[in-house]
N, C-alpha and C positions, 0 to 999 in steps of 0.2 A: 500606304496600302499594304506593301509586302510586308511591317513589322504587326498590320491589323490581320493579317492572315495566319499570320505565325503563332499570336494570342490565342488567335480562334482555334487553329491547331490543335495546340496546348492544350486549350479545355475539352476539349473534343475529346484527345485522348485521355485526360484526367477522369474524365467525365465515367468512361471504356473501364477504365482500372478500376474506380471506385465500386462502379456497378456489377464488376468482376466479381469481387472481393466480398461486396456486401451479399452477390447470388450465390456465392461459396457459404457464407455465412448459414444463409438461410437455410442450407442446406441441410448443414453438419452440428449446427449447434443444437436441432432441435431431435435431431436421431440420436446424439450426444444423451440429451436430459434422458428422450427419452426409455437409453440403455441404461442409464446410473439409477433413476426410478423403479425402473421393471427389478433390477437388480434390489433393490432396498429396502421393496414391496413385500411384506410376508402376509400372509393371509391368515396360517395357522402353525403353533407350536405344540411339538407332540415330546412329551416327557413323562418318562415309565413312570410306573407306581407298583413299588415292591413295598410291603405293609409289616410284613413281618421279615426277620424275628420280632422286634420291636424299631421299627422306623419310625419312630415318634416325628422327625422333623416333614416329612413327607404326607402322614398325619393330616399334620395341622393345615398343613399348605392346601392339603386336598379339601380337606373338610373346612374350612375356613373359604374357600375360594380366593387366594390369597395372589395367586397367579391371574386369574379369572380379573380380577380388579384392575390389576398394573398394569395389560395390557387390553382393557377394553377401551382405554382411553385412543386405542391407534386402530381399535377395528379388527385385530389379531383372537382368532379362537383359542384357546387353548384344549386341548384333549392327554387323555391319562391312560396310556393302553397299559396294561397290566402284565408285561412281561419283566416272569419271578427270575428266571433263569439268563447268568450270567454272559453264554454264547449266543442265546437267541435275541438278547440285546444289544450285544453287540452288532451282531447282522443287520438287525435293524436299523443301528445307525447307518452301515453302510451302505444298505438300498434305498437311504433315504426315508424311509418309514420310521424315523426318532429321530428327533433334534437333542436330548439332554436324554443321557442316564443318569438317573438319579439313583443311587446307593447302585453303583457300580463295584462289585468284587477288585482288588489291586491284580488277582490271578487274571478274570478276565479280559481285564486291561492291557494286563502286558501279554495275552496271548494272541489277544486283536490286534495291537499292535505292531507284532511281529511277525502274524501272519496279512497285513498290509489295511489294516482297516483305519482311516485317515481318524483319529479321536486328540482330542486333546484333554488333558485333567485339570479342571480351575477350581475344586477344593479336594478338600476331603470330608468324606460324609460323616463317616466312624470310626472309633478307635472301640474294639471291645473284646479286649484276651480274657476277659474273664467269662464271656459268653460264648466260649469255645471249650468244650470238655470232651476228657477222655473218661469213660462211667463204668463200673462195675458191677455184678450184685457178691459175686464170689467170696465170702470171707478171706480165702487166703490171697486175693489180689489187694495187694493194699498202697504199691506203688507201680508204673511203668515198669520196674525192672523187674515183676512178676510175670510181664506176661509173656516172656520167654517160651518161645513155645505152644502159646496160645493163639485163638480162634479175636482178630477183630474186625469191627465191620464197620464202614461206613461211605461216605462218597468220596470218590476218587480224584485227584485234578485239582481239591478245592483249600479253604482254610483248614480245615480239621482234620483232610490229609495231612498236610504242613504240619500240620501240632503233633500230628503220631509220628512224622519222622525226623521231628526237631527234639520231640520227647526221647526218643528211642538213642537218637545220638547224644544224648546231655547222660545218660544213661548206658552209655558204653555199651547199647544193643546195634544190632545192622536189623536193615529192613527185613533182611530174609530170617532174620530171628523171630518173627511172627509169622502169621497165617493170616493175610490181607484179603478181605475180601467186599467187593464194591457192591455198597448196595446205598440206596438214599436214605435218609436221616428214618425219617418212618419205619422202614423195614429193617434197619439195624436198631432202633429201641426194641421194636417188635420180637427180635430175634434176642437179642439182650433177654429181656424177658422171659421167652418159652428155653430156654436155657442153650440156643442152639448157638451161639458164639459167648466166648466171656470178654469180651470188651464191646464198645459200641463209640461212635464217636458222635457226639451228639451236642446239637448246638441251639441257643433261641428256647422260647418258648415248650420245646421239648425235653427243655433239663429240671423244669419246676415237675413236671408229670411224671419224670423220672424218678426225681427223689421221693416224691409221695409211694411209688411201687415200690421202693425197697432197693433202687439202686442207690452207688455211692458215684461221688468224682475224685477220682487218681492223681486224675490234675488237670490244670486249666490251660490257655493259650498264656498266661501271666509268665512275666518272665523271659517266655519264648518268643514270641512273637506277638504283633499291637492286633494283625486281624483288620487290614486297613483296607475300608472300604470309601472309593471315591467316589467324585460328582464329574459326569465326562461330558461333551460334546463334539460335535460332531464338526473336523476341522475345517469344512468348506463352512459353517456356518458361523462359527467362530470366525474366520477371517471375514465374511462376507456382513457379519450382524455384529459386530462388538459389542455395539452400545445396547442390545437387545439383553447378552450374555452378563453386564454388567446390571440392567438391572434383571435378571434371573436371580444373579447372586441377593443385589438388596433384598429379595421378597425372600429367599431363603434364611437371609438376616432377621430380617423379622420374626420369623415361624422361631426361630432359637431365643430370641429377645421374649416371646408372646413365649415360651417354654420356662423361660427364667421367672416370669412374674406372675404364670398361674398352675401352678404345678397341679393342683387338687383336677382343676379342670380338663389339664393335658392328660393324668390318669386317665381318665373318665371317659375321654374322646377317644384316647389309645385304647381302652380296654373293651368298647363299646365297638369298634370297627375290627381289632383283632380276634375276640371271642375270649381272650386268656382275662383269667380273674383280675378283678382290681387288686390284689393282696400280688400277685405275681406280676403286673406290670411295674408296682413300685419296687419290688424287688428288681428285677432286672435292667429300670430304668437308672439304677444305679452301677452299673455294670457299659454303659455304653459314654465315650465321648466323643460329643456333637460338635468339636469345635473345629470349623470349616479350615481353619488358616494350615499351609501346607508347610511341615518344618522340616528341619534336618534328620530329624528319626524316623518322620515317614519316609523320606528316600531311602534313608537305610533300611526301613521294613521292605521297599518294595523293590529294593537290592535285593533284599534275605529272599526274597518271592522268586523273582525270577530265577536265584542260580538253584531253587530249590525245584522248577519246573525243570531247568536245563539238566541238571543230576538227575531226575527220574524220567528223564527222555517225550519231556512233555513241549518241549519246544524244542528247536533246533538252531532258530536267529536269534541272536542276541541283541539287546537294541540298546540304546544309551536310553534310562531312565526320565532322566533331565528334558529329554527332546520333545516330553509326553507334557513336561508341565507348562502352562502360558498362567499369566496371573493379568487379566482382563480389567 
């Protein structure tokens, strides 16, 4: 009887533990899923759309609904807010109101950056020094080292600064050897033109209108600088959506792939959503590379970037480069 009591015991308390264990279970496994779920759950992806100068791959994506496709299959909207400018995109990553920049400035990158905006870079959009000029109409300005002493204009903080003081120094000028004056691309051709500065810094689509007026180019970003604009996202989202970010990239594969094998049509679509002539988007479309993969001369361009913002006291932190790039 005592060794039949002692059985019973035993299971009694087996019984206790088991039921412990499995009521813990119940518990935690299912507030568990339910965390990893909520967490994995997106509803909608929001990725700018900057059109011009010429963003051909961007383009395609939009007007194709190329995006729209990929992720209808999981129920995810996609929306295209239309932020041109380089800080106010940025912001947007950071309040959460943009998951992907798409043709992200390397400037604005590294100044978001380092002013603490969580992004990470998984390609590169463009490489295009040759759609960055410095223009003239002046007969006797025939290179940078003319303008000594002259009147130039353009936006401040960005590539084409970069080129007048990448130029200026390849030319044995200092910045204060010109007359700098900030104004955005529009009102420095504008000004170019009624003759009230003699240089202008003019980029995109605004250098085909240029040349037809009677101006010239001095010189380009060629040489000096690649003019490297990337593809960022937003680093909680990236860590939290990998496999989302991954195929982001496929679909932007594609739109370059669908660019290689129908060029007539990519004009057509480019030139029809930009307003610029079919004659000037094949010209310029030759001027831009599209090729996403991130190599050892973009770091070095986006080297050349940052100590080119640190020297003209446009930032103050310096950040390791490298820290910016993930490859998804």
């Amino acid at each position: 009887m005592k060794r039949i009591f002692q059985l019973i015991a035993i299971l009694i308390l087996t019984t206790l533990v088991l039921t412990g264990c499995g009521g813990q279970q119940a518990q935690t496994t299912p507030s568990s899923a339910q965390d990893d779920q909520a967490q994995q759950k997106v509803e909608s992806i929001k990725i700018s759309y900057v059109k011009l100068p010429l963003n051909v791959p961007s383009i395609v994506e939009k007007k194709m609904g190329l995006f729209e496709k990929e992720f209808a299959q999981d129920n995810i909207q996609v929306a295209f807010p239309e932020i041109t400018e380089g800080p106010k995109m940025t912001a947007a990553l950071a309040s959460g109101s943009l998951d992907f920049c798409n043709a992200l400035g390397g400037t604005s990158a590294i100044l978001a950056a380092a002013n603490g905006v969580d992004l990470k870079i998984i390609g590169m959009y463009s490489r295009a020094p040759k759609a960055f000029t410095i223009m003239a109409k002046d007969p006797n300005i025939q290179s940078v080292a003319d303008l000594k002493g002259k009147k130039v204009a353009g936006p401040k903080g960005t590539i084409l600064h970069q080129l007048l003081l990448a130029s200026l120094q390849e030319n044995n000028l200092k910045p204060e050897d010109v007359e700098y004056i900030n104004m955005p691309i529009p009102s420095a051709l504008s000004a170019l033109q009624s003759g009230n500065v003699d240089a202008a810094l003019i980029a995109g689509p605004a250098v085909p209108g240029a040349l037809t007026s009677g101006a010239r180019i001095i010189t380009t970003g060629e040489g000096l600088l690649d003019a490297t604009i990337v593809i960022a996202v937003s680093g909680d989202f990236y860590k939290n959506h990998p496999d989302l970010v991954q195929r982001y990239l496929k679909v932007h594969a594609e739109s370059l792939q669908y660019m290689k094998e129908k060029h007539e049509e990519v004009y057509a679509m480019a030139a029809e959503e930009t307003g610029i002539s079919l004659a000037d988007v094949e010209q310029m479309y030759g001027w831009y590379d599209f090729n996403p993969s991130i190599t050892d001369k973009d770091l070095e361009d986006l080297e050349k970037t940052q100590e080119f913002l640190l020297q003209n006291d446009m930032l103050t932190n310096k950040i390791d480069i490298k820290d910016l790039i993930v490859t998804p």
